[in-house]
C-alpha positions in Angstrom: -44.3 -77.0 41.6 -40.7 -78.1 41.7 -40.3 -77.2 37.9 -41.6 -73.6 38.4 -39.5 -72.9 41.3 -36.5 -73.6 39.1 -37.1 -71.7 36.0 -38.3 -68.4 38.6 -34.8 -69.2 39.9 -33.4 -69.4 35.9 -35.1 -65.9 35.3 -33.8 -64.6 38.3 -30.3 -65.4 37.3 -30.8 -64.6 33.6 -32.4 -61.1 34.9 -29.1 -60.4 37.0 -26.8 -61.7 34.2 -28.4 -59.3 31.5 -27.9 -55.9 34.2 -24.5 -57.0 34.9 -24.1 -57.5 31.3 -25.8 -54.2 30.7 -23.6 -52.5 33.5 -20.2 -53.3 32.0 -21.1 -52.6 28.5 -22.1 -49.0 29.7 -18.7 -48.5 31.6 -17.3 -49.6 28.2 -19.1 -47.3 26.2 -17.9 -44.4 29.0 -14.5 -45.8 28.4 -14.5 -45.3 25.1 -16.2 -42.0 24.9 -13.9 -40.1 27.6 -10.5 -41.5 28.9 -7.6 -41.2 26.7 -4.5 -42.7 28.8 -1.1 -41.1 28.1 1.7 -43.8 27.4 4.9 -41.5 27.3 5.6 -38.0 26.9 9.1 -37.1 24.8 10.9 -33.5 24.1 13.6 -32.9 21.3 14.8 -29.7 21.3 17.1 -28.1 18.6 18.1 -24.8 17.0 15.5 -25.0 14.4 12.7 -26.3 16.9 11.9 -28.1 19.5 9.2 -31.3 18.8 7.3 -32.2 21.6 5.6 -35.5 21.7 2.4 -36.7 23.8 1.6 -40.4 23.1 -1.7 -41.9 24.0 -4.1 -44.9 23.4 -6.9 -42.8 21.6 -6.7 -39.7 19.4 -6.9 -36.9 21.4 -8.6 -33.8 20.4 -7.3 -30.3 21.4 -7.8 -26.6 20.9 -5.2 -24.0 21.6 -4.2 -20.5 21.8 -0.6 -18.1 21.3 -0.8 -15.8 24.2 1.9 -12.7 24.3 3.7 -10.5 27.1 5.2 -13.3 28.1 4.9 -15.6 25.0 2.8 -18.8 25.8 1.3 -21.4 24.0 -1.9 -22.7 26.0 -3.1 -26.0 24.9 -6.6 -27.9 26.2 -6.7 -31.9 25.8 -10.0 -32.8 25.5 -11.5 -36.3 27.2 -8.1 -36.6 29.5 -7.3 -36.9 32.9 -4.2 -35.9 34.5 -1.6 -38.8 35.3 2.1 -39.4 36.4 3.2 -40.2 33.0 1.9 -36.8 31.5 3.0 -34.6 35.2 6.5 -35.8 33.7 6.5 -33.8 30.9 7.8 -31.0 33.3 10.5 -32.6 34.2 11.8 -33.2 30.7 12.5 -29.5 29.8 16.2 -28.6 29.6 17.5 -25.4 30.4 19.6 -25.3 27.0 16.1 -25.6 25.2 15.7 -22.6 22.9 12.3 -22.1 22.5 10.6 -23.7 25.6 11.3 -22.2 29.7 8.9 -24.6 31.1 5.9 -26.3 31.0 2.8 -26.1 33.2 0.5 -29.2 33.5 -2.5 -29.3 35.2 -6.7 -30.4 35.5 -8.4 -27.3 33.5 -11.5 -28.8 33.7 -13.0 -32.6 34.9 -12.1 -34.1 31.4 -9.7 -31.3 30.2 -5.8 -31.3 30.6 -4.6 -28.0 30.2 -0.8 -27.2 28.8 1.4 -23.9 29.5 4.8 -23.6 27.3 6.3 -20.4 28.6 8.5 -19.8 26.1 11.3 -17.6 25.5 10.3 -16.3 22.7 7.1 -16.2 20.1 6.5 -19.1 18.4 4.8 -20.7 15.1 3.5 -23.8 16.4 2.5 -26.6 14.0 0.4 -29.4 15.6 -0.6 -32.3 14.5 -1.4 -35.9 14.6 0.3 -39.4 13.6 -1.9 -42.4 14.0 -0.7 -45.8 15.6 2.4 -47.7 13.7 4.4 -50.2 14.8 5.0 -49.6 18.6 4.0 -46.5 18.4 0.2 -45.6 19.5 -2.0 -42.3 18.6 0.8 -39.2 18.4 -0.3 -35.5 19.1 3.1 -33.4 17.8 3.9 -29.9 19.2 6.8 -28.4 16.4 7.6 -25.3 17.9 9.1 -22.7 15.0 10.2 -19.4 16.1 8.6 -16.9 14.5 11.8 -15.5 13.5 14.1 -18.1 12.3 17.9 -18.6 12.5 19.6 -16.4 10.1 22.0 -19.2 8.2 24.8 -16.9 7.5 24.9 -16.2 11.7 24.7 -19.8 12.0 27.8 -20.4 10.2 29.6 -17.0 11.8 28.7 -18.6 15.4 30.2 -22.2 14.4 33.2 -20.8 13.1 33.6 -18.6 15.7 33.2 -22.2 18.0 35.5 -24.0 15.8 38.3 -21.2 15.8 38.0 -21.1 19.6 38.7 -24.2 20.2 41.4 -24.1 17.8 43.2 -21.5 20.0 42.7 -22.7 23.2 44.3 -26.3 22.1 
């Protein structure tokens, strides 16, 4: 009698082990299949383009659209949620950025993070992905183009111009 009493008590235990077990590799397999984290958000602007840099633990897939009158670039992250890190990205736009006025950041959907760039003028944006290296984890890049590029000979007119002002006022 004794010995059946402890092996009901054995199955009873094995029982709960094998639903806890069960339990926690289902939240894995949920982890995995929606959840991407954002680890750092970056913006480098310049007179060619401005790169903008989302870095996260998992790939992250995305669809986007060029809207005009005023020039946006609308951008949906799919399997995200919204966090501090990626709210920062706001914050990082410079007023002396040519090509970007702000972003917008914000829960589209439950698992899609939707991105306005209000630009300040049209854009050619090439996006794409770098995988982990070194420090670095999954990369989606933003290049932002404009869709009509710096004349070089201006370029050089406008630094000389610079250069010759300077000059004068030493």
């Amino acid at each position: 009698m004794r010995k059946e009493k402890v092996n009901s008590s054995r199955r009873r235990n094995l029982k709960t082990s094998a639903k806890l077990l069960s339990f926690a590799l289902l939240l894995g397999e949920l982890e995995l299949a929606w959840g991407a984290k954002i680890l750092g958000v970056r913006i480098w602007p310049s007179e060619d383009y401005t790169r903008v840099t989302l870095e996260s633990d998992k790939p992250l897939p995305i669809t986007q659209q060029i809207l005009s009158n005023p020039d946006r670039l609308v951008v949906d992250v799919q399997n995200l949620e919204l966090n501090p890190t990626l709210r920062d990205i706001v914050a990082k736009v410079k007023p002396n950025d040519p090509y970007v006025a702000q972003i917008r950041v914000g829960q589209f959907q439950p698992t899609v993070v939707r991105l306005v760039f209000d630009l300040k003028e049209a854009v050619k944006p090439q996006l794409f992905t770098l995988d982990p290296v070194a420090e670095y984890q999954y990369r989606l890049i933003f290049d932002l183009y404009p869709t009509n590029p710096p004349d070089p000979l201006m370029q050089l007119v406008k630094e000389s111009a610079k250069k010759e002002k300077v000059l004068v006022e030493e």
